[in-house]
N, C-alpha and C positions, 0 to 999 in steps of 0.2 A: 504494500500500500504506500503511496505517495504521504511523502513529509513534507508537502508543497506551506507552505506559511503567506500570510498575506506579504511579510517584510519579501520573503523572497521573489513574490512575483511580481511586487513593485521593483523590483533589482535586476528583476530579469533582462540580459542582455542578448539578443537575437544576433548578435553579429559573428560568435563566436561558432553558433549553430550553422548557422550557413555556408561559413567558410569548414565544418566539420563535412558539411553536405557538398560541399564540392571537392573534398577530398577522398571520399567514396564513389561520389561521381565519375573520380579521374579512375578509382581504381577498377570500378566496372566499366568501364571503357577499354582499360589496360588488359580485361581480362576477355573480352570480347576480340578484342586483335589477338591474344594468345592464343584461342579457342582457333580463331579459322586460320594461325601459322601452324598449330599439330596437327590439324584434319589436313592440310597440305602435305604436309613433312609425314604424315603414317597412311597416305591414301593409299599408295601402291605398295607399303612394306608387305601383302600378300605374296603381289604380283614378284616382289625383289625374292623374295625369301618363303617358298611355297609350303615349306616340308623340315621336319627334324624338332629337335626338344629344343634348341634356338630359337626357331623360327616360332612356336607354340608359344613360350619366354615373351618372348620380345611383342607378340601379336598382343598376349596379357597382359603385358607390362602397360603399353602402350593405351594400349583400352581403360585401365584404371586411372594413370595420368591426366587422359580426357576428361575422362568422368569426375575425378576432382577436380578440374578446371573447369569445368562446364558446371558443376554444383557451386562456383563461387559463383558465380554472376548473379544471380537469380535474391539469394543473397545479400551483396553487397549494394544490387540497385533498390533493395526493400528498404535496407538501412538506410541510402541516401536519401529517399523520397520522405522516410519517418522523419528523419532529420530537419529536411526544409519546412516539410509540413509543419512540424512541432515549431518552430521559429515565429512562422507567419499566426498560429493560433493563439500563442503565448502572449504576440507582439500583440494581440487584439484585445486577448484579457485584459493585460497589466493599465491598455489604454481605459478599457472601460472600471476599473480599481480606482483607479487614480480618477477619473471624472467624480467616480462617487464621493472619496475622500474633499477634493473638493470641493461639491458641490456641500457637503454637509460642515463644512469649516466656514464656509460664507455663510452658512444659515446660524450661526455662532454656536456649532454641538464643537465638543471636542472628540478626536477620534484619535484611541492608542493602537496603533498599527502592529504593536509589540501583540498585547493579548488581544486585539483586533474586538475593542470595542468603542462605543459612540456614547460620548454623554451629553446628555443635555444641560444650559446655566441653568443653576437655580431658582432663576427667576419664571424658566418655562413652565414652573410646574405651580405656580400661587394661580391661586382662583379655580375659574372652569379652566384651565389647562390641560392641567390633570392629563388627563387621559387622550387630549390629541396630542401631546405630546411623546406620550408613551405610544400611541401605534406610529407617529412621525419615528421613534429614535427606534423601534421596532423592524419599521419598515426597511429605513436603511441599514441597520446590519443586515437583517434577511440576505437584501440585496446583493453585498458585501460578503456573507458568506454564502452567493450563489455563487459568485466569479468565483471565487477561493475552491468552491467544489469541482467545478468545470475546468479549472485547472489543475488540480489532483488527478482529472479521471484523465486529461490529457495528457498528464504526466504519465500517469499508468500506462495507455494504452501505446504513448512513445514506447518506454521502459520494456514493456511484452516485447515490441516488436526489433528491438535491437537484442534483447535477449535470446527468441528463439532463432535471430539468424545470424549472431554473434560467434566467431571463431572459434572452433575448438584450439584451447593453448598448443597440443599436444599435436593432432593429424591436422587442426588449419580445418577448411569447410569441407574437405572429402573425407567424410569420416567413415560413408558406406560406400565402395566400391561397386559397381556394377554385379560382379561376380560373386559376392556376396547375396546380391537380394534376390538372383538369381538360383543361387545354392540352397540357401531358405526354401524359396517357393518351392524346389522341389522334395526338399525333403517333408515341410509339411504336405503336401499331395499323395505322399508317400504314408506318412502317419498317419494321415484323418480317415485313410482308408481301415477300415476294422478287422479287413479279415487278413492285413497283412503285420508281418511278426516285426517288429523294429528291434534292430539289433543294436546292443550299447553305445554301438561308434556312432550310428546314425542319432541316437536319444544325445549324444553329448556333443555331437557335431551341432544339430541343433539351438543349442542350449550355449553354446561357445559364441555362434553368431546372433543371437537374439541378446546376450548377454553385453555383447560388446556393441552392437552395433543397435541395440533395441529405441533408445534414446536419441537416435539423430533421425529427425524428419523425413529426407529421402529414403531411407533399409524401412521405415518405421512402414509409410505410405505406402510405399510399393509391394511390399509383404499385403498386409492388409487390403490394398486395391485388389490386385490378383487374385488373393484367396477370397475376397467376398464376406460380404454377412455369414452368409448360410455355410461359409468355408468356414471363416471363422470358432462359431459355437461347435461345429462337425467335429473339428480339432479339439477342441478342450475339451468336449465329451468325451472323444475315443481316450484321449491321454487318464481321463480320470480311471475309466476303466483297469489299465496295466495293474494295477493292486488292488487288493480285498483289503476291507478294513472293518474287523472283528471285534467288539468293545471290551476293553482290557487286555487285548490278547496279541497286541501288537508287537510288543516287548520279548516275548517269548517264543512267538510262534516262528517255526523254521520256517514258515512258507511263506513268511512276512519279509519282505526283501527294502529294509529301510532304506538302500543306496536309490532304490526306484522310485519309492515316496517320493523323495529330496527331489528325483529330477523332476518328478508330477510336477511337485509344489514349485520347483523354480523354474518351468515353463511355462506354467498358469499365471503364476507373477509377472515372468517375463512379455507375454501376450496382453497382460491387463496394462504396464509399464507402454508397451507399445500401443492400446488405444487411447491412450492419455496423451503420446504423444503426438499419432496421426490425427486429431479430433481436438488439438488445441490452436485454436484461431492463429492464424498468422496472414490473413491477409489485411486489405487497406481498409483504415472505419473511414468513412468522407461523414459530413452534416454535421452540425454543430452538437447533437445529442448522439452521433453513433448511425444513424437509422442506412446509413448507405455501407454497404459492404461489402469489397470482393474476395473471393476466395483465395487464401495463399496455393500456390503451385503444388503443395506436398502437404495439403491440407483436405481429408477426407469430404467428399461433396454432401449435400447435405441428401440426395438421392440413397447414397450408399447408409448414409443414420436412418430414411425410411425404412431403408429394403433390412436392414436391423429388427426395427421391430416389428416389420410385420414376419421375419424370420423368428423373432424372441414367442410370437403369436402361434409358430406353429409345432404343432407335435411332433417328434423326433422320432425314431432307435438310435439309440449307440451300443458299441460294442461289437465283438464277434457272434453272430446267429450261432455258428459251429460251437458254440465254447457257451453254455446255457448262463454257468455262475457269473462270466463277465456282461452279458447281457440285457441293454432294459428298452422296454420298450412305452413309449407314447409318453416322453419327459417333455417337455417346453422347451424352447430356446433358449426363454428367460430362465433357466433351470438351469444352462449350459454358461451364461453367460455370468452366474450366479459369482465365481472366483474372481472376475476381472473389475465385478464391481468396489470391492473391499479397495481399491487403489485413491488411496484421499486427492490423487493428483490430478485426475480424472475433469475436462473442462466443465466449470459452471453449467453454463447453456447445455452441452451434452448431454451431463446427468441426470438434469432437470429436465429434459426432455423425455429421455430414455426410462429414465425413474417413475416418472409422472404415466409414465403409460404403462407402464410397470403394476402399479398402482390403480390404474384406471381398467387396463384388463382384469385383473381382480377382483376391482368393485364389480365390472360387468358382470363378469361372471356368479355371481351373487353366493357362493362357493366359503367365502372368507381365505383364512389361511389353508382348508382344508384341498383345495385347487392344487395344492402343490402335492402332494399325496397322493394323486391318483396313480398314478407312475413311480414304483418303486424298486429298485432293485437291491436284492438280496445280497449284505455287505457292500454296496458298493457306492463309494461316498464320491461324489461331486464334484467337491472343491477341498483340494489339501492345500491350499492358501495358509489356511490357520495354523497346521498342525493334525495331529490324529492323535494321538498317547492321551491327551485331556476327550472324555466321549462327552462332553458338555460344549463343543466347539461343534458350532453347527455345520453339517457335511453339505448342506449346498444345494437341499431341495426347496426350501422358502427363498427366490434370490429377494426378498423382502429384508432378513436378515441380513444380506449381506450389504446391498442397498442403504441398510442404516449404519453398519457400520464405515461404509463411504463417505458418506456424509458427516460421520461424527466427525470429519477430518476435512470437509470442506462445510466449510459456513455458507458461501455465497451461492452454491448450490443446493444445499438445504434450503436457506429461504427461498429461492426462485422454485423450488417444487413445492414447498406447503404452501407460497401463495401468488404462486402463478394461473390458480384455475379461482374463478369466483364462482358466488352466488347467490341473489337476492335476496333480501330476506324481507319481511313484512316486522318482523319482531323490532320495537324499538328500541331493545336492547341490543341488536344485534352490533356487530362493527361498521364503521361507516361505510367501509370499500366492501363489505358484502361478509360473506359467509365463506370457509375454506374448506370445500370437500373433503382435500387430499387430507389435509390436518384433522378434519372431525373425525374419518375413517381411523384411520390408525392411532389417534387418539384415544378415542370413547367404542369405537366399534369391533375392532378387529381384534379374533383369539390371535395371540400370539401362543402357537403350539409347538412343541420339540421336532426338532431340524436334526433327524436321524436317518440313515439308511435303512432298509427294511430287514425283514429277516425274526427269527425268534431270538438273535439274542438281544439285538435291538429293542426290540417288543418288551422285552424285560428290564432292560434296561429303564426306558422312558417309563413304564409303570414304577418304578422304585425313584426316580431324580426327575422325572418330569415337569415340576417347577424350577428345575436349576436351570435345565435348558429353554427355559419360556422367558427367564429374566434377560438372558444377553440382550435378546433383542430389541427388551421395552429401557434396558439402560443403555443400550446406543440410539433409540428412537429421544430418550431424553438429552444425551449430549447433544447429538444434531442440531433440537431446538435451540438448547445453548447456543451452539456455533450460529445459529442463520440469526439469532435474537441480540447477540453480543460482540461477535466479532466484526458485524455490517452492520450499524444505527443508518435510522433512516425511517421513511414512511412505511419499507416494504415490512421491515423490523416490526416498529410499533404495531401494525397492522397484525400481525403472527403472534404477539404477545396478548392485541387485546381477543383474537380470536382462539386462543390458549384459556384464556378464564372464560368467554361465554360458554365453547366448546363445553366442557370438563364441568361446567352448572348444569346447562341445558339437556345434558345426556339424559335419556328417560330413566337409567338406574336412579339418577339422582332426583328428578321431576317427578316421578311415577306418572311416567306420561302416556301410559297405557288405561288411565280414567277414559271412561267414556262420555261424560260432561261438567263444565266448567267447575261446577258446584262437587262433585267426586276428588276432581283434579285437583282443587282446592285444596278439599281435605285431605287426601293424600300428601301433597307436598309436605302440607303444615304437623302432619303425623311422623314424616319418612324420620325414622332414627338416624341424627347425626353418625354415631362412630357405627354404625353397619353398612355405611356406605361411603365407598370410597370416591373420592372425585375426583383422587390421582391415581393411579397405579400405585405402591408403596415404592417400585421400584424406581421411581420417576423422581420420589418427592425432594432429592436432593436435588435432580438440574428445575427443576419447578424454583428450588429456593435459590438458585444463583441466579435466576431469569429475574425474578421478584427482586433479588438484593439489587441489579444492574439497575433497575427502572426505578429505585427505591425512593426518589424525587416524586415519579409519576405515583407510586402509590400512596404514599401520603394525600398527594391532591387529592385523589378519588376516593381516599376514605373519609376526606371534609367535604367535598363536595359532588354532589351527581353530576352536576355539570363544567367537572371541571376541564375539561379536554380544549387543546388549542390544537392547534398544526404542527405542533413541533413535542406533541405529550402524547401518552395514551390513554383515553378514556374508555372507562368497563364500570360496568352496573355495582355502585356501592355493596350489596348484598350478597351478589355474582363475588365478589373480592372480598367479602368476607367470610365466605363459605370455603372459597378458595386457602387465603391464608389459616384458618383456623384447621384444616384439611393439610397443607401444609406441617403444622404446629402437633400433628399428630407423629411425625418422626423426630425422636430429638438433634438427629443430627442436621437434619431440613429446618428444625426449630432453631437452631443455634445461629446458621448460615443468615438467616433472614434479619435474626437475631443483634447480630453482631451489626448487621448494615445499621438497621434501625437507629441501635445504638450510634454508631457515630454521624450517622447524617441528623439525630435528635439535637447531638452536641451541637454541632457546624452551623444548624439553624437556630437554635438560639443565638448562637457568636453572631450570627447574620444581621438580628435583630439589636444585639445589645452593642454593638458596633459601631451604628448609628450607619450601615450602607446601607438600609431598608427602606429607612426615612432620618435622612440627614437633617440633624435638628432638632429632634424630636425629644420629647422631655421624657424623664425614667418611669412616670408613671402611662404615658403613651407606648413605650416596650415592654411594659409590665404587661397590657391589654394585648400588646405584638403575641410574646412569647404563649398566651393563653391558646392562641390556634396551633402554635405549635406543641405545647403540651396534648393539645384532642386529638390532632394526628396522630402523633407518639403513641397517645393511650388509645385510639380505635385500630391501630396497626398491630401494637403488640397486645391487645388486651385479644384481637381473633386470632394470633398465637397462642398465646397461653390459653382459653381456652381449648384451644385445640389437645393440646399440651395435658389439661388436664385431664380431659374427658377419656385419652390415652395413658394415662395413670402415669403419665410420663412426671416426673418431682421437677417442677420449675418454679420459680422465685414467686408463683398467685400462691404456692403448697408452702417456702419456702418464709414468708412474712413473719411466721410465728419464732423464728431464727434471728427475727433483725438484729438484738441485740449482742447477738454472737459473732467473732471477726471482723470487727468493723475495720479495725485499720487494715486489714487485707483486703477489705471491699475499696478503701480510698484508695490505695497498692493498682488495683487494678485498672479502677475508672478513673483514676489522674491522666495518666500518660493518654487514654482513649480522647479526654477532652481537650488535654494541651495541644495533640496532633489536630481534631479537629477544629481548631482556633486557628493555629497554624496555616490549613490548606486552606479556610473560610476566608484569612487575609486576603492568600494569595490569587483567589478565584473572585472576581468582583462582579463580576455582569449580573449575577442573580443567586434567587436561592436553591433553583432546579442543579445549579452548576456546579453546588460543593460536595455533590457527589461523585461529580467527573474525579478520575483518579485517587479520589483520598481515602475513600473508605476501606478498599480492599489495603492500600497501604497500610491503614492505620491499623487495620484488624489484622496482616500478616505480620506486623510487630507483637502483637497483641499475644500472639497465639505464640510467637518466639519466645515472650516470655513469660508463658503458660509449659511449655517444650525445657524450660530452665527448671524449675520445678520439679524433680523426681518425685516427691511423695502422692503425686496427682488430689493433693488437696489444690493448687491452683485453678485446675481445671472445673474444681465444684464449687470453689468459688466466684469465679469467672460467670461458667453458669444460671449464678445465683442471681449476677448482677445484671450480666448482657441476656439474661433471658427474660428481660424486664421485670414487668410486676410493677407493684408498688414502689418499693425501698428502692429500686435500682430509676422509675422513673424520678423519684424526688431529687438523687445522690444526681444522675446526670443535668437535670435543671438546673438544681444549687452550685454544680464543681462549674456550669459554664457561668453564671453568676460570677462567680470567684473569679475565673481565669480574667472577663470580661477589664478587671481594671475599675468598673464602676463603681464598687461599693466602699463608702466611708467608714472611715475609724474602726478600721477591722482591728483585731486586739495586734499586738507587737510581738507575740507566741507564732505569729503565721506570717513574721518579715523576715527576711533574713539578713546577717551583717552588709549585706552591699545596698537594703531599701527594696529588694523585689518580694514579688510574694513566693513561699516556699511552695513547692512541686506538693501536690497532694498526694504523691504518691509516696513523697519523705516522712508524712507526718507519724507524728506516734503518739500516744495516751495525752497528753499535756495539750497538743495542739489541735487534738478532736474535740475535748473538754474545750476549748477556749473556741472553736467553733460554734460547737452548740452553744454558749452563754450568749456569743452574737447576736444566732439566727434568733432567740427571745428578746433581744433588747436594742440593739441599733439597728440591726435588719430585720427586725420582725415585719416591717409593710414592703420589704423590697427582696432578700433572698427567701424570708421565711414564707410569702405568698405567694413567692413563685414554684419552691416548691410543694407546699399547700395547692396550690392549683395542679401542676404536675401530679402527684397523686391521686387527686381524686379524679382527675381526668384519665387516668389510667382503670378505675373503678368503673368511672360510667362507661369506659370504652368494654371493657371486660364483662358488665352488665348487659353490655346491647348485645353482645356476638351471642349469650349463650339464649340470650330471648329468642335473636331471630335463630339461632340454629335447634334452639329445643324447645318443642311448644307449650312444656308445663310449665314456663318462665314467665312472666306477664312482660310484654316489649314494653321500652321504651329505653331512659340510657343516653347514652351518646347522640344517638341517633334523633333526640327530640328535639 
C-alpha cells in the first residue's frame, strides 16, 4: 500500500519521472534493434550447420538468447509508459492539492499539511455559524483527502506495474526460456492423463521447472494458456490421486510413500503459485478511476477465468478406471481446484470473482455444504497443500474451506467477495448499500461440515472429532472478515461491518422468524432465551471482537445514538449492537479484546474533552456535561459486555465489584500507564474524537499486555481483567485517572507531586498517595473528579440495566436507553 502523504504530493516533482521514462524508452528501443540483429545473424544457422550435437547446441542456444531478448521488450516498454503516465497524473493531483490548500487559506481556515488538516478562526464558529462552518471545514478536507487517495491508488497501480515487469537481479527478464515452457506442457499432458504411470524423473522434472520458473509471467502464462481451464483442474486431480491417505496411518504405513506426498503437495502449490501469477493484472488502467483496461501480454484473458468456472461447474472423474482404490468419480472442478485456492497471493479481482461463484453455485444448488459430498473417494484426499499427518486438515472436498482460508491472507479480496453482490432490502434496519448475500450465506446459513475423504475409516473418524474439523473453516471464515474489515477502511469496509451485525441479528435462529404473524413473531423474539442462542458462531467471537475493537469510535456513536451514521462511520440498529456485543461478551477472551479497546478509547475521549480540543474555551463545568456522553457510551458498550459476560458465568468486574476494596494499588498499576498513553496519542491526533482510535489503542493495549506477560504469578492478568473488563470500579478508576492526567484539577494534595512539580504516574503510587487521593475526591474535587466519576459509574449501571432488559424479557426495559 502507498505511503503517499499530502507533504509529499505537494513535493512531487514530474521531471525526474520523465527523464526515468525516456531512459526505458531508449532501452526498449535498444532492444528492438537487438531482436531483429539475432533473427538476422541465427536465420540461416540451420541452413550453415544442419546436423550433429553442435549444431543441436548452438540451434538451443541461440533460440533461448532470443527468447530472453524478445521477453525484455515487452517489459521495458510497460515500464516506460507506467513511468510517463505516472508523471502526467501526479502533475495533475498535486495541481489540484495545492488549489484546494489555497483556496481554503484565502477563506482565512488554516491548513496543516503535516497531519493534513483545516481549521477554522475562532470566530467562525460564534452565533448561527456553528454548523456551516463545520460542513465548510468538513467539506474541504473530504476534498483534500480525495486527491491524497487518488494519488495513493496511483501510486499503487504505478508501483504493480514496474514491479511485475521489473528485472530479475539474477537471469535479467528471460527468466523462462522457451524450452522450458515447452518441457512443462508436455510433461503435464503426460500426467493429467490417469491411466499413465509417471515415473520419479518425470514427477521431479516437473517440479524443478515449475519451481524455478513458476513465478515469472511468460513459463507462468504459457503453461496455463496451453493446458486450459479444464487442463488445468485434470492435472491437480490426477496428481492428488498418486497417494492414499489413511487417518492416522500415515506414519507407519509401508504403502504410504511420504517422498510422493511432498511432490503432490509441492506441485499443487507450485500450480496454485502459478495462477497467482498468470491472473495478476499487468496491463494498462487508462481513466481517472481505473475503468479502462488492457490486458498485459502474459496476462491470462478474462475468456480463459470464464471457461474456469464454468469448468469449476462441471463434474469430473479423476484417476485410473483400471486401479478402483485410486478412482472417483463425479467431483466438481471446484473440488479440483480446491489446493490452489489456499495461495493468499492469489489476484483481488480473480478471487472475488472465482470465489463468489464458488459461493453462488452452492447457494444455487440449494445442497448447503452437503454439495461437496456427493463425490467421494475412498482414502483419497484432494488437496495435500496442508499437510496429511494432522486428519483435522481439511482434504479438499469443500473448496469453500479452502476459499477461506485464501482469503484469510488477502483482505482486499475478501471484501470484494462479501460485498460485491447486493440486495434490496425493505427493512429499515437494513445497510444502506443493501443486503450481502454472499456474507449472510456463510454467515448465518451454511453447515460448515468435516472436509474428509470417504471410506470407513474416515467415517469414524469424523463421528469421534467432527467439531474439530467444522471449526477450521468458521475460524478462517472469521479472519477473512478481519482482513476485508481492517486491512482496506473505506465504504466497501464499513458497509461488510454494518452488514456483519444486521446479518448475525436478523438470522431466524435469533428472530424466531418462522412465527406465522406479527403478533406470534413478537412474542417469540421477546421470549427467545438470550444465552441459547448464539448470534456468532463461538468460533468466530474473537475476529467478531477485533472487527468491533477497529471501528470502536463507530461503536460508541451507535450505542448513543440511532442515528448516528455519517459517510465516513458505520451505522447499525442500537439493539442489533447490542445483542451483538453482549453475544460477543459471552467468550472471555472476545470479552477482553473489545474490552481492552473500550478501555482506552474511554481514556482518549475524555482527554478529548478535558483538553479543551472539543470546544476550545469552554468552562470545566461545560466538560463536566462533555464527559457525561462519554461516560453513557462507555457504560452502554461495556455494560452489553458484561452482560454478556455474565449470563456466560464468565467472573468479570459486574461479578467482581464486591472485591473493590481489594488490590487497589494494582488496579492504579494497571490503568495509569492505559490512561497516560491515551493522553499521549489524544495530543497527538487533533482533527476529532473518531481519530484517537487511529493507531493508539492497539498500541496502548500491546504495552498493556507486555506488562501483564512481566508478571509470572498470573495474578496481573486477573487483575487486568478486573479493570479492563469494565464494570463499575474500573468505569469510575478510568474517568477519574483521565481527570488527573488532564492537568485540570486544583490543589490536588502535595503526596501526588513529585520533586520536579509534575504529577506522579499513577501507576507509582502506593498506600499514602491512594489515601491522599480519596480525601481529594470528598473535598476539593468533590463537584469536578468526584462527579465525574459518580456519573461514570452509574452510567455504567444504566448501560448494564438496558442490555439485560432488552436481551431478557423478565427484566422490565428501560436504562440507558431512556
Amino acid at each position: 500500500m502507498s505511503e503517499m502523504t499530502l507533504q509529499l504530493l505537494l513535493s512531487f516533482d514530474a521531471v525526474g519521472w520523465h527523464e526515468a521514462s525516456d531512459r526505458w524508452r531508449r532501452v526498449a528501443q535498444a532492444v528492438d534493434a537487438a531482436t531483429d540483429r539475432l533473427i538476422g545473424g541465427t536465420r540461416d544457422l540451420g541452413f550453415a550447420w544442419p546436423a550433429g550435437a553442435g549444431s543441436a547446441a548452438a540451434f538451443h542456444e541461440s533460440t533461448a538468447v532470443l527468447g530472453e531478448v524478445d521477453n525484455t521488450y515487452g517489459p521495458a516498454r510497460r515500464i516506460q509508459q507506467a513511468m510517463d503516465e505516472h508523471a502526467y497524473a501526479m502533475s495533475a493531483l498535486r495541481q489540484q492539492a495545492a488549489s484546494i490548500i489555497a483556496a481554503a487559506r484565502q477563506a482565512g481556515y488554516t491548513v496543516d499539511t503535516a497531519a493534513m488538516t483545516i481549521t477554522a478562526p475562532a470566530s467562525a464558529y460564534l452565533g448561527a455559524n456553528l454548523d456551516r462552518t463545520g460542513r465548510e471545514t468538513g467539506g474541504l478536507l473530504n476534498d483534500l483527502r480525495s486527491v491524497v487517495e487518488y494519488a495513493r491508488a496511483q501510486d499503487d497501480a504505478t508501483a504493480r506495474v514496474i514491479n511485475d515487469n521489473v528485472p530479475s537481479a539474477g537471469i535479467g527478464f528471460g527468466t523462462s526460456p522457451p524450452g522450458a515452457i515447452v518441457r512443462a506442457q508436455e510433461l503435464a499432458r503426460k500426467l493429467k492423463d490417469p491411466t499413465h504411470e509417471p515415473t520419479a524423473a518425470e514427477l521431479d522434472e516437473l517440479r524443478d521447472l515449475i519451481q524455478t520458473y513458476g513465478k515469472d509471467r511468460v513459463f507462468a502464462f504459457g503453461f496455463l494458456d496451453a493446458l486450459g481451464p479444464k487442463g488445468l483442474l485434470e492435472l491437480s486431480g490426477t496428481l492428488a490421486t498418486y497417494q492414499l491417505d489413511q487417518p492416522g496411518r500415515d506414519v507407519d504405513n509401508v504403502l504410504f510413500d511420504r517422498d510422493r506426498a511432498a511432490m503432490v503437495r509441492d506441485l499443487q502449490n507450485g500450480l496454485g503459485a502459478m495462477l497467482a501469477t498468470a491472473t495478476e493484472p499487468s496491463g494498462i488502467t487508462g481513466g481517472l478511476r481505473g475503468e479502462d483496461y488492457v490486458r498485459g501480454e502474459y496476462e491470462l484473458s478474462s475468456q480463459w477465468v470464464m471457461d474456469l468456472m464454468t469448468a469449476g461447474r462441471m463434474k469430473m472423474d479423476i484417476g485410473d478406471p483400471s486401479s478402483p482404490m485410486r478412482y472417483v468419480e463425479d467431483v466438481y472442478g471446484y473440488q479440483l481446484l480446491s489446493p490452489l485456492l489456499h495461495n493468499g497471493g492469489l489476484d483481488p479481482g480473480f478471487v472475488a470473482t472465482v470465489g463468489g461463484d464458488i459461493v453462488d453455485f452452492e447457494m444455487e444448488q440449494g445442497k448447503g455444504s452437503d454439495l461437496w459430498t456427493e463425490g467421494r473417494g475412498e482414502n483419497v484426499r484432494l488437496d495435500w497443500t496442508q499437510g496429511h499427518d494432522d486428519n483435522a486438515v481439511p482434504a479438499g472436498y469443500d473448496p469453500v474451506n479452502a476459499l477461506m482460508d485464501g482469503l484469510s491472507r488477502n483482505g482486499e479480496g475478501a471484501r470484494d467477495l462479501f460485498t460485491g453482490v447486493t440486495e434490496s432490502s425493505t427493512d429499515p434496519r437494513a445497510p444502506d448499500g443493501g443486503r450481502l448475500p454472499h456474507l449472510d450465506y456463510l454467515l448465518t446459513d451454511r453447515d460448515w461440515r468435516a472436509d474428509t475423504p470417504g471410506g470407513p475409516g474416515w467415517t469414524a473418524e469424523v463421528l469421534q472429532h467432527g467439531d474439530e474439523y467444522r471449526k477450521s473453516g468458521l475460524d478462517d471464515l472469521g479472519v477473512a472478515l478481519e482482513r476485508a474489515t481492517l486491512d482496506h477502511p473505506g465504504p466497501a469496509a464499513r458497509h461488510l461491518v454494518e452488514a456483519i451485525v444486521y446479518e448475525s441479528s436478523v438470522d431466524e435462529k435469533v428472530t424466531a422468524a418462522a412465527a406465522t404473524d406479527a403478533a406470534a413473531h413478537e412474542q417469540k423474539q421477546e421470549s427467545h432465551e438470550f444465552m441459547k442462542t448464539d448470534v456468532i458462531p463461538p468460533e468466530m467471537r474473537d475476529s467478531m471482537a477485533r472487527i468491533m475493537s477497529g471501528y470502536i469510535a463507530d461503536v460508541n456513536g451507535n450505542i448513543a445514538d440511532a442515528d448516528y451514521g455519517t459517510p465516513e462511520s458505520i451505522d447499525v440498529d442500537r439493539q442489533q449492537l447490542v445483542r451483538f456485543l453482549a453475544d460477543i461478551g459471552k467468550d472471555e477472551a472476545a470479552h477482553d479484546i473489545v474490552a481492552r479497546a473500550e478501555a482506552g478509547y474511554g481514556a482518549a475521549a475524555y482527554d478529548y474533552v478535558l483538553s479543551g480540543r472539543q470546544h476550545p474555551g469552554a468552562e470545566l463545568s461545560d466538560n463536566l456535561n462533555a464527559m457525561k456522553v462519554v461516560s453513557q457510551n462507555y457504560g452502554g458498550v461495556m455494560g452489553a459486555l458484561d452482560m454478556g459476560a455474565v449470563e456466560a458465568d464468565i467472573e468479570t468486574s459486574a461479578q467482581l465489584d464486591e472485591k473493590t476494596n481489594t488490590s487497589i494499588e494494582t488496579r492504579y498499576k494497571v490503568i495509569g500507564p492505559l490512561i497516560e498513553g491515551a493522553v499521549g496519542a489524544a495530543t497527538a491526533r487533533v482533527p476529532g474524537a473518531s481519530d484517537l482510535i487511529n493507531g493508539y489503542v492497539g498500541e496502548a493495549l500491546e504495552g498493556l499486555e507486555e506488562w501483564e506477560k512481566s508478571d509470572s504469578s498470573g495474578q496481573a492478568r486477573y487483575q487486568a481483567g478486573e479493570v479492563l473488563g469494565a464494570g463499575r470500579t474500573s468505569a469510575v478508576l478510568i474517568a477519574e485517572g483521565a481527570f488527573y492526567e488532564s492537568g485540570r484539577l486544583e490543589n490536588l494534595p502535595s503526596e501526588l507531586i513529585d520533586e520536579s512539580g509534575d504529577l506522579k504516574p499513577m501507576d507509582t503510587w502506593a498506600g499514602e498517595d491512594i489515601s491522599a487521593w480519596r480525601d481529594y475526591k470528598r473535598t476539593y474535587g468533590l463537584d469536578t473528579v468526584g462527579a465525574a466519576g459518580t456519573e461514570a459509574g452509574n452510567a455504567y449501571q444504566l448501560g448494564y440495566d438496558w442490555a439485560r432488559a432488552t436481551l431478557t424479557p423478565d427484566v422490565p426495559k428501560g436504562g440507558a436507553s431512556e
